[in-house]
C-alpha positions as CSV (number, residue, x, y, z in Angstrom):
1,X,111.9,131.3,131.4
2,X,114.9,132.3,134.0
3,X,116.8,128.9,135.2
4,X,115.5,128.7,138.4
5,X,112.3,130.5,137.7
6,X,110.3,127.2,138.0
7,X,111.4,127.1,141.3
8,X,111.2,130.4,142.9
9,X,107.5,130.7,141.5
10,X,106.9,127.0,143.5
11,X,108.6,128.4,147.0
12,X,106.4,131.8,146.7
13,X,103.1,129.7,145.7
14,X,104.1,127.7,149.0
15,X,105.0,130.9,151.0
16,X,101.7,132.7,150.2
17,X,99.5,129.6,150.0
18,X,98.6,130.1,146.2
19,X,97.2,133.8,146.6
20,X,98.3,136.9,146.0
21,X,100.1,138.2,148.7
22,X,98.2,141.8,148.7
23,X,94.4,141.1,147.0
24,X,94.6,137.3,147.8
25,X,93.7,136.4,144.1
26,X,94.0,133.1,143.3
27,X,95.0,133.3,139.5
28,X,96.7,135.2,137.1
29,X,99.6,135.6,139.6
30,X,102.9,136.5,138.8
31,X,106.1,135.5,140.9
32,X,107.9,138.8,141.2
33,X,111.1,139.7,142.6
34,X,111.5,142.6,145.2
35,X,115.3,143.0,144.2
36,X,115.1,142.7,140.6
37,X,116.6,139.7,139.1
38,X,119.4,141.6,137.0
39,X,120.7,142.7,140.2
40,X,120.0,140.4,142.7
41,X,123.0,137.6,143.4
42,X,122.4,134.1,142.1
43,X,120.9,133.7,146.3
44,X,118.9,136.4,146.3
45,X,117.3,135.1,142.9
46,X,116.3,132.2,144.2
47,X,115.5,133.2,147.7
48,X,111.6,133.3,148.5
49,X,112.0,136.0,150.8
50,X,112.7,138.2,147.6
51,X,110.1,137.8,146.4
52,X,106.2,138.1,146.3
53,X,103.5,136.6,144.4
54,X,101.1,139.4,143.0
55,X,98.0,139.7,140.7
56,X,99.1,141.3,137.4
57,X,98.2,144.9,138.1
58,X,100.1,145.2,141.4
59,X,103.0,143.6,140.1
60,X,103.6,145.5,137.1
61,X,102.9,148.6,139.8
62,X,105.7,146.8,141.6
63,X,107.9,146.2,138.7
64,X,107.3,149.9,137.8
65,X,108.7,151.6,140.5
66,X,104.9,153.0,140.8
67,X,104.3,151.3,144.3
68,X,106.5,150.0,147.2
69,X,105.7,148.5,150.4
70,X,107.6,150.3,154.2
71,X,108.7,148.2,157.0
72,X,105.6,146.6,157.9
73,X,104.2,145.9,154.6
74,X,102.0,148.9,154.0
75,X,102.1,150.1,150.9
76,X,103.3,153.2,149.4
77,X,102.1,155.0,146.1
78,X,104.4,157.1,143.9
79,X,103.0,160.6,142.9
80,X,103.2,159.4,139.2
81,X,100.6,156.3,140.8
82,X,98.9,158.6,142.8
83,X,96.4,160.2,140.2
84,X,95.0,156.7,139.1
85,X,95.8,155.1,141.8
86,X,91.7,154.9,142.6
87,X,90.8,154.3,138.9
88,X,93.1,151.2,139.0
89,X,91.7,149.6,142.5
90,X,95.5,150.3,143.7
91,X,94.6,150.7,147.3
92,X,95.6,153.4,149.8
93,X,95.1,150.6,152.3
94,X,96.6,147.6,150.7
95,X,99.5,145.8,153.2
96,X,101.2,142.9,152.8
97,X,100.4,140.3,155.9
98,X,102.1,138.7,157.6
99,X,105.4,140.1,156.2
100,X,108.4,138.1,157.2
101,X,111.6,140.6,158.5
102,X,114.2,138.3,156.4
103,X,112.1,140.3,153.4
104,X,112.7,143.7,154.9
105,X,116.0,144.4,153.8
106,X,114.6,143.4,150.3
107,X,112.0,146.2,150.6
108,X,115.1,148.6,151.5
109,X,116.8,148.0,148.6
110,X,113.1,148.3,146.3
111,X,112.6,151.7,148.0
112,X,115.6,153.3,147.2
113,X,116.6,151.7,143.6
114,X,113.3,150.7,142.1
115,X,110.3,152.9,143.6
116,X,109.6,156.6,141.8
117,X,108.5,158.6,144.3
């Protein structure tokens, strides 16, 4: 693993109380960064803000480019999602709650570098 990755994965468990922060799963979570870690400066990396911690489908969507969130955590699907989208129990209504405005800026950068539209 990532030096640091121990730890980022421990803040996000703490930050989202152990559940996904979309489905609230409790297992087979990932710790996934919003501003990817090749990117991101050695802060951002480690910042829990940056992060989220999502059941394996939504974060590979994530990871993808195949799904973002807007402003206030709702999400949105990429056309290239959209077709199996349903098939995939990626939800049309799924939102990330409470979502904490030190993340925003995060999401910004996810929307215009990583999503697909």
């Amino acid at each position: 693993g990532r030096i640091g990755q121990a730890s980022f994965r421990a803040k996000l468990e703490r930050l989202w109380g152990g559940k996904c922060c979309v489905t609230g799963a409790t297992v087979l979570l990932h710790a996934s960064h919003i501003k990817p870690w090749a990117v991101a400066t050695d802060r951002e990396r480690l910042d829990p803000f940056n992060g989220f911690l999502l059941s394996p489908l939504y974060d590979k969507a994530f990871d993808e480019g195949l799904i973002t969130f807007d402003d206030n955590g709702r999400i949105v699907i990429s056309s290239i999602m959209a077709p199996s989208a349903k098939q995939l129990s990626i939800l049309p209504t799924a939102c990330i709650r409470p979502l904490n405005p030190v993340t925003v800026p995060y999401l910004e950068f996810h929307r215009t570098s990583v999503f697909k539209p």
